[in-house]
N, C-alpha and C positions, 0 to 999 in steps of 0.2 A: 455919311451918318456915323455917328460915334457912339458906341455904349461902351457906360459905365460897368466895369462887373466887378463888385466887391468880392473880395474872396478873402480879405487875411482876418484874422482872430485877436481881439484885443485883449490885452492884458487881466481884465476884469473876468474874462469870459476863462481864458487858460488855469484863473486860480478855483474858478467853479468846477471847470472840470476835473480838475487835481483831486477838488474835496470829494467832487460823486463818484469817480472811480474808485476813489481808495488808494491812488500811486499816482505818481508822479510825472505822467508826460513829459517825454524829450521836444525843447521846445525847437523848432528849424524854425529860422529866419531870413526870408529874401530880401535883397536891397535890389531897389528897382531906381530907375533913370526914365527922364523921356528916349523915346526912339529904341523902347527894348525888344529885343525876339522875341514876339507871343510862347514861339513854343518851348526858348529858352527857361520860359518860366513855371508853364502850364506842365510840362512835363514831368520835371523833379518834382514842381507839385503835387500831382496825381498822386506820384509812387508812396514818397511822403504824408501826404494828408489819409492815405489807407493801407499802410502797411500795418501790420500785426502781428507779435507771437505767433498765432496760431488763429483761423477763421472763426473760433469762438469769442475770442481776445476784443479788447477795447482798441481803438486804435494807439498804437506807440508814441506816433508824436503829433506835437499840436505846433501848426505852421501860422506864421505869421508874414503879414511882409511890409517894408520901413522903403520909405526915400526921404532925400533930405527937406521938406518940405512938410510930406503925407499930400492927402486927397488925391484926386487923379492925377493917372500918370498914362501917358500915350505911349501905344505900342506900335510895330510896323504895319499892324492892322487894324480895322475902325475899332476895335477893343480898348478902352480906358482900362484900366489895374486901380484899385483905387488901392490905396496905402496911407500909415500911420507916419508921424512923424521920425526921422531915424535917433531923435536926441531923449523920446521916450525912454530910450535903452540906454544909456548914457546917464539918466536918472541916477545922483547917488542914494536914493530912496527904492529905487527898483530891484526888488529882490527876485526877480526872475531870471534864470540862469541861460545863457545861450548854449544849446547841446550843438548845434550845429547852424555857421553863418552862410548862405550861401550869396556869391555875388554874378548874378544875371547878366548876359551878353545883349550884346545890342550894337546897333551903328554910332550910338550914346553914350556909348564907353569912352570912346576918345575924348569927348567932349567933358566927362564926369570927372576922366582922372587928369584935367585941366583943373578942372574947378576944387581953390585948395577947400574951402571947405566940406566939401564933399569926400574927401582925400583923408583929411581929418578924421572926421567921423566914421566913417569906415574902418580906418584906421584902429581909433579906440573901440570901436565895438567887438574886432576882431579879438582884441586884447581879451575882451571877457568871453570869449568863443573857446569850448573845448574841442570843435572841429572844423575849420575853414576850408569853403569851397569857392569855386568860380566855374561856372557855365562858359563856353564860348569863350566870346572877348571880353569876357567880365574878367580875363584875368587880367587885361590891360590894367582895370582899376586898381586892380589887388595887387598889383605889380608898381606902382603908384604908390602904395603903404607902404611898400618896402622890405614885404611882406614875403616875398617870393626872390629876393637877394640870397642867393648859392645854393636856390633851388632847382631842382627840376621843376619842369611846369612844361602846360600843354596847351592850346589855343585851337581854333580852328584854322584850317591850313592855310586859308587868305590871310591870315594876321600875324602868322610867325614872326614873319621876316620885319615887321613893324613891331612888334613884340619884342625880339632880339636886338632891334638897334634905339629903339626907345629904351630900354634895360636890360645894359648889357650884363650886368650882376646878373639874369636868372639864365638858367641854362635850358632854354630851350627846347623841346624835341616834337620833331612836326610830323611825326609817324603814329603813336599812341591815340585812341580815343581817350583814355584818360590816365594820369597821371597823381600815384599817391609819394608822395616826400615827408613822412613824418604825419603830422595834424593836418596838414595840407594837401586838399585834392584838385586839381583842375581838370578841366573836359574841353574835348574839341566841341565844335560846333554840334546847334541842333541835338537829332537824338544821339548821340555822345550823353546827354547832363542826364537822359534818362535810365541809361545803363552806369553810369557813376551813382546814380542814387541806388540802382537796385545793387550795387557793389556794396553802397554802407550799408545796407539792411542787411544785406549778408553777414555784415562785419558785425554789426550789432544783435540780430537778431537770429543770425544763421541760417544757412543755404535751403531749407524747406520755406523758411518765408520768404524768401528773396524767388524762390522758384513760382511759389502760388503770387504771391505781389504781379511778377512776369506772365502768368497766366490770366488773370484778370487782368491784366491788360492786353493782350492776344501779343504777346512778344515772344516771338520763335527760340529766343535763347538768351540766358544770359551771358554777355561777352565776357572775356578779360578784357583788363584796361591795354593789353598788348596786341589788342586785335587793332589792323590800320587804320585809320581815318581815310586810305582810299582801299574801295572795296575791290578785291581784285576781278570776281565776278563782273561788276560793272566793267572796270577797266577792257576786259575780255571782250564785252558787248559793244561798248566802244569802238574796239576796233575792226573786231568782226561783225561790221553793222549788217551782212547779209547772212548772218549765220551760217558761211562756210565750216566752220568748226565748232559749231556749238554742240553736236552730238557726242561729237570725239572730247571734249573739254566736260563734259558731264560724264562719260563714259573714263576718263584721266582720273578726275577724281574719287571717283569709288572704286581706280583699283589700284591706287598708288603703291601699295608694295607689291606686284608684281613688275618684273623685269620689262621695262618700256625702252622700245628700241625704236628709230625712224622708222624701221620695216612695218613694225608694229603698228602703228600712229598711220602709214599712208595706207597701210592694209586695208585699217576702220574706213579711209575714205577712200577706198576703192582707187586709190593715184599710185603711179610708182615712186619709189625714194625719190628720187629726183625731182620728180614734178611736183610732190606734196611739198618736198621742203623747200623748194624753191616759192611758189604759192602759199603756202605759210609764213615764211617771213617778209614776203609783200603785205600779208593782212595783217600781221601782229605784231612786224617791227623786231623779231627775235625770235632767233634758233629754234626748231621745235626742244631739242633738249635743254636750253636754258627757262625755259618755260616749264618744262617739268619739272628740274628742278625748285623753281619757282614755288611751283603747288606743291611740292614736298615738302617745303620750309613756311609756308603757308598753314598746312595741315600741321604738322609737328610743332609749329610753337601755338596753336591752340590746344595741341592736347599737351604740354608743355605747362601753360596757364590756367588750364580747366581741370584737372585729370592727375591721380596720382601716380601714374605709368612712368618706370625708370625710362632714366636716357637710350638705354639699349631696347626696353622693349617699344621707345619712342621711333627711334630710328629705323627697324626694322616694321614696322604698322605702317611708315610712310615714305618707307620702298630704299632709302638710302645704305642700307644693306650693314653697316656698322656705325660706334659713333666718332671714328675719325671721318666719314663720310660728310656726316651731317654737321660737321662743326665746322666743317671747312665749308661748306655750302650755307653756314649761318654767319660765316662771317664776310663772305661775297655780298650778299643778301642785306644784312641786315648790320652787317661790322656789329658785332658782338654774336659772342660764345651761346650755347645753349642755357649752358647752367647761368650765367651772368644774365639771361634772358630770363630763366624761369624765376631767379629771385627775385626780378624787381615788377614782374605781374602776375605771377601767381595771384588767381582770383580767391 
């Protein structure tokens, strides 16, 4: 079974609004492909189609969304998208301005940024875009324009390494949920695009709308774009599928600046030194203190990204003890510096 679910805003409709409001909607624009991630698209959507100054406020922007064709477009679930033509936009008569393009992930992407016409148009559209984005593998497309040549950029983690040898011009990085270079933002997969959008609403509309936007949606937090794409939590569960350590690993992290020593850690689970750390690295594949470390540089580059906390009262919150400690632990970890870290995610 397949439905149709219209959802974008045509041109006629966005100039109505402009006049009943009184101002001017920021217009966001999705390009869509067959074979797209529903959620790649529904998500940025959401945030998008109801974010506001303030809960009394009109909505900010008015979303539309373009393939190269228009009418239905097929997603990876019985969901059509229907969509407008993308050459609308492209109109030298169209006088509606693009505030932000965004380009949609999908299995379709490969297939998209094959097809030159497609490539084209995208291309020029971003031209008239004062802020270009990509979802997921939508940066494949966008990577395709040429668009993303001596940039950074970000994918979801299956498509990196496809990413980096189809264009070797962009640089890469398969750690980042999302990734801003200028005008240019990309997001890893899935909900990645939905914390990249509640990051521009921040940008544009500042961190009380960006926090109520995340609220109505029940989103426990808004990330920085330097939080991983692999969650370390999961990873933890992963390997501890019998929750031998899950107490002790909840119990690590809310008390990471105090002095953690193995004696400490086999204490919590009743083993001696020996026995824990030897049974600890059978479950987790690494040293109980490389693992602390771990959550150390975990914890500190989110309050790092989030938080105005200097480097020293950073280091000393998440147990490292000074910030020669923690820089030399950021750069095991993560090869790169704290401060070199906080410039380029600072949320």
């Amino acid at each position: 079974m397949h439905i149709t679910f219209g959802i974008n805003d045509n041109m006629t409709a966005f100039h109505a609004n402009s006049h009943r409001t009184g101002r001017c909607a920021k217009s966001v624009l999705f390009v869509v492909y067959p074979n797209i991630v529903l959620l790649d698209l529904s998500g940025p959507l959401q945030v998008f189609t109801h974010a506001r100054e303030t809960p009394q406020s009109e909505p900010h922007y008015r979303t539309s969304v373009a393939s190269l064709a228009g009418g239905a477009v097929s997603t990876n679930t019985i969901i059509r998208i229907d969509s407008d033509p993308l050459e609308n936009w492209l109109n030298q008569n169209t006088v509606v301005s693009i505030d932000t393009l965004v380009i949609v992930g999908g299995d379709g992407a490969i297939d998209a940024a094959l097809d030159p016409e497609m490539v084209s148009q995208v291309a020029q559209v971003a031209r008239k875009a004062t802020r270009v984005c990509s979802v997921c593998s939508g940066a494949i497309l966008l990577a395709a324009t040429g668009l993303l040549d001596g940039r950074r950029a970000v994918t979801h983690w299956e498509d990196c390494d496809l990413l980096a040898a189809r264009y070797p011009a962009v640089n890469v990085e398969t750690d980042p949920i999302y990734v801003k270079d200028g005008n240019i933002w990309t997001s890893a997969g899935i909900t990645a695009g939905v914390d990249m959008a509640l990051a521009i609403v921040q940008e544009d509309l500042g961190a009380q709308a960006a926090i109520d936007m995340a609220r109505s949606l029940v989103t426990p937090m808004i990330r920085s774009g330097g939080q991983s794409q692999f969650s370390a939590d999961l990873i933890r569960q992963s390997s501890d599928t019998d929750g031998l350590f899950t107490e002790l690993h909840r119990w690590l992290t809310n008390n990471l600046d105090q002095q953690i020593t193995v004696e400490v850690m086999a204490g919590r689970c009743a083993m001696s030194p020996r026995t824990f750390s030897r049974r600890y690295v059978a479950t987790m594949g690494v040293p109980p203190a490389k693992a602390v470390e771990a959550m150390r540089v975990e914890a500190a580059r989110d309050l790092l990204a989030t938080t105005d906390h200097s480097m020293k009262s950073t280091a000393l919150r998440c147990g490292f003890r000074d910030q020669e400690r923690m820089r030399r632990a950021f750069h095991r970890t993560l090869n790169v510096s704290p401060s070199l870290y906080k410039s380029q995610f600072r949320l």
